[in-house]
Structure formats: structure tokens, C-alpha cells
C-alpha positions, -999 to 999 in steps of 0.1 A, spaced: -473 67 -37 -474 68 -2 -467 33 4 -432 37 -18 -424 70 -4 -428 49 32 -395 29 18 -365 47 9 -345 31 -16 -321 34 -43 -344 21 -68 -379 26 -77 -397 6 -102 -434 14 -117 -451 -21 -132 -483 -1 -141 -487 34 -153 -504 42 -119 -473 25 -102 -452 44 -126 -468 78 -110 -459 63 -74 -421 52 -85 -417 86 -94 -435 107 -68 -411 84 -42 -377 89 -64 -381 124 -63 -388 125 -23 -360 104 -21 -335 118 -47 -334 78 -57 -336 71 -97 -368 49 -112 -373 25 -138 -405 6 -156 -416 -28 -162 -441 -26 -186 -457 -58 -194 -483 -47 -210 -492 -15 -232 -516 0 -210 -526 32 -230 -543 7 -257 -556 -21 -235 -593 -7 -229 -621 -15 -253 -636 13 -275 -670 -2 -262 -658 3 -226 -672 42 -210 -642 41 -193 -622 36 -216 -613 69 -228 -603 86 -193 -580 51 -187 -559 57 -221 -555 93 -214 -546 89 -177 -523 64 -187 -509 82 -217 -503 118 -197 -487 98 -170 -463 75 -192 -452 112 -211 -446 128 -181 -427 101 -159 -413 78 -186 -383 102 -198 -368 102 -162 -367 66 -162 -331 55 -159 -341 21 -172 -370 6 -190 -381 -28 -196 -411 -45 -219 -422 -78 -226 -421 -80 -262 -402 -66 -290 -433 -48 -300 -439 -26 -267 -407 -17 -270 -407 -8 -300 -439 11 -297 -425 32 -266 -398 41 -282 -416 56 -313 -444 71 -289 -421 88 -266 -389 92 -278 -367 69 -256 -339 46 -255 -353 14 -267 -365 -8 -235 -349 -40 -228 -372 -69 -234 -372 -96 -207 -402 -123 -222 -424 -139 -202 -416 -174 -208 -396 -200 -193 -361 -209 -211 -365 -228 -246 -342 -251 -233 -360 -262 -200 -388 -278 -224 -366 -311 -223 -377 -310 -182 -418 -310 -193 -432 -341 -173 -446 -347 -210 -480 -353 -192 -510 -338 -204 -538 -328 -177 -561 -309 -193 -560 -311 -232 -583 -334 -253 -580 -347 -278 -554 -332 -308 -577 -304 -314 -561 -265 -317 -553 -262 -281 -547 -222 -266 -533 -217 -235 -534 -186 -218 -521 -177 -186 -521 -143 -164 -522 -136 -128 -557 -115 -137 -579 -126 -163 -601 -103 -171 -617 -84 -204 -602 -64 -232 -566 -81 -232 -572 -104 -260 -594 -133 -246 -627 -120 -258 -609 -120 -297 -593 -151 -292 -626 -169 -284 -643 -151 -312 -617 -165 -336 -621 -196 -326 -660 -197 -335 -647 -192 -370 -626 -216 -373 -634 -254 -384 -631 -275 -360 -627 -278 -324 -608 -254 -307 -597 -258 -270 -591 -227 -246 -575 -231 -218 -573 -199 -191 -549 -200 -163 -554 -176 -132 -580 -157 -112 -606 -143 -129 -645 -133 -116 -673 -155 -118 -688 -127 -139 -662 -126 -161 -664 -165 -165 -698 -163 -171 -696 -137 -198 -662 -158 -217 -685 -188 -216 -717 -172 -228 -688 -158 -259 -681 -194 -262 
């Protein structure tokens, strides 16, 4: 919050609930309007195993309700985070912006392959943060039960702990 207020602008935009709270704390210092990017619908994204987990969702929730209904624009990665914000709190329906590159750039692939083997199932999961409890623990899980091999690939930074405890999963 500080860090935005330090900026005036016309424009404030929240990626994260926490950045959310920011957007809007420097917006109303400013008199500037705010918007959110959500990419992810962080009020559900902690595990029921995790002790934290409780105190994230409700922070998350409470500052979502308070902040999201001044938003003069909204934004969500997929059709079902929208969908869900809007039942949850009421709002205009946020735009969806996916996080893919255009179908039709597909014809510029390289065609090479550098890290599958083999025709096996083949998952490919990118973020700029792995980490746990967004869907890689299940998907490694599932894999186990199907027949076959199953490939996982994970793009981007993640812990050597966190590594670890995926492969000892695996």
C-alpha cells in the first residue's frame, strides 16, 4: 500500500487480494479508480490440511467483499472465476483474458520436442511460482491411478522443498 500510494496514477490495479487492499487504499488517497486481475480464485486456493488455511480464505474473502464492488473494472482468467465472482459478490461479470498464447500462433511451434518421451500422457504445467495446493499435488495423484506412464512436466521456480515433497508424491 505504501509502495502504490508512492505513485499517483489514474489507474490502480490489485493482481492478489493483498494487492487488491493496496489498489484501493492508493485509489482512495488519490481519488484515482481501481480494477482487479484475478488469475486465480484465491479465497479457495489453500488446502483444508493447511493451519493456515482458514485465516488465508477469510482474509481474502473480507478483502475481495469489501474492495471488489468499487472496482471499475474486473478481469479473470477463466470463464469459471468469473463466473464464480459474480455469483459470490454480486458484480458485473469480469472480462476473461486467458492465459494462453493465440490458437492460431500454433502454426509458428518449432515442432521440436525437448523434453517429452516417448507418446505417453504428457502434462505440462507452467506458473511463475510453483508451489502447493494449486492443483499439482492432485494432478500427480491422478496420475498414479492411471495405467500407464504419465509424464509431468513443471515449468517455473519452485523450492527445493517443494521439489522434494512433488517427487516423494511421485
Amino acid at each position: 500500500a505504501k509502495l502504490a500510494v508512492s505513485e499517483k496514477a489514474d489507474l490502480y490495479i490489485g493482481h492478489y487480494t493483498t494487492g487488491l487492499a493496496a489498489a484501493a487504499y492508493a485509489a482512495s488517497y488519490w481519488d484515482a479508480r481501481m480494477g482487479y486481475d484475478i488469475e486465480d480464485l484465491h479465497t479457495e486456493e489453500a488446502s483444508i490440511s493447511d493451519k493456515g488455511a482458514c485465516g488465508h480464505r477469510k482474509r481474502a474473502n473480507i478483502i475481495e467483499k469489501r474492495y471488489i464492488s468499487s472496482c471499475s473494472h474486473i478481469t479473470a482468467v477463466s470463464d469459471l472465476i468469473a463466473d464464480e465472482i459474480t455469483n459470490r459478490y454480486k458484480v458485473n461479470r469480469p472480462i476473461v483474458i486467458h492465459n494462453v498464447f493465440p490458437w492460431n500462433e500454433r502454426s509458428k511451434i518449432d515442432g521440436q520436442i525437448k523434453d517429452r518421451n516417448g507418446q505417453s500422457l504428457s502434462l505440462y504445467w507452467y506458473s511463475q511460482t510453483i508451489g502447493e495446493d494449486r492443483g499439482i499435488q492432485d494432478a500427480i495423484q491422478a496420475a498414479g491411478l492411471l495405467k500407464g506412464k504419465v509424464q509431468i512436466h513443471l515449468r517455473g521456480y519452485l523450492s527445493e522443498e517443494v521439489k522434494n515433497k512433488f517427487l516423494s508424491l511421485a
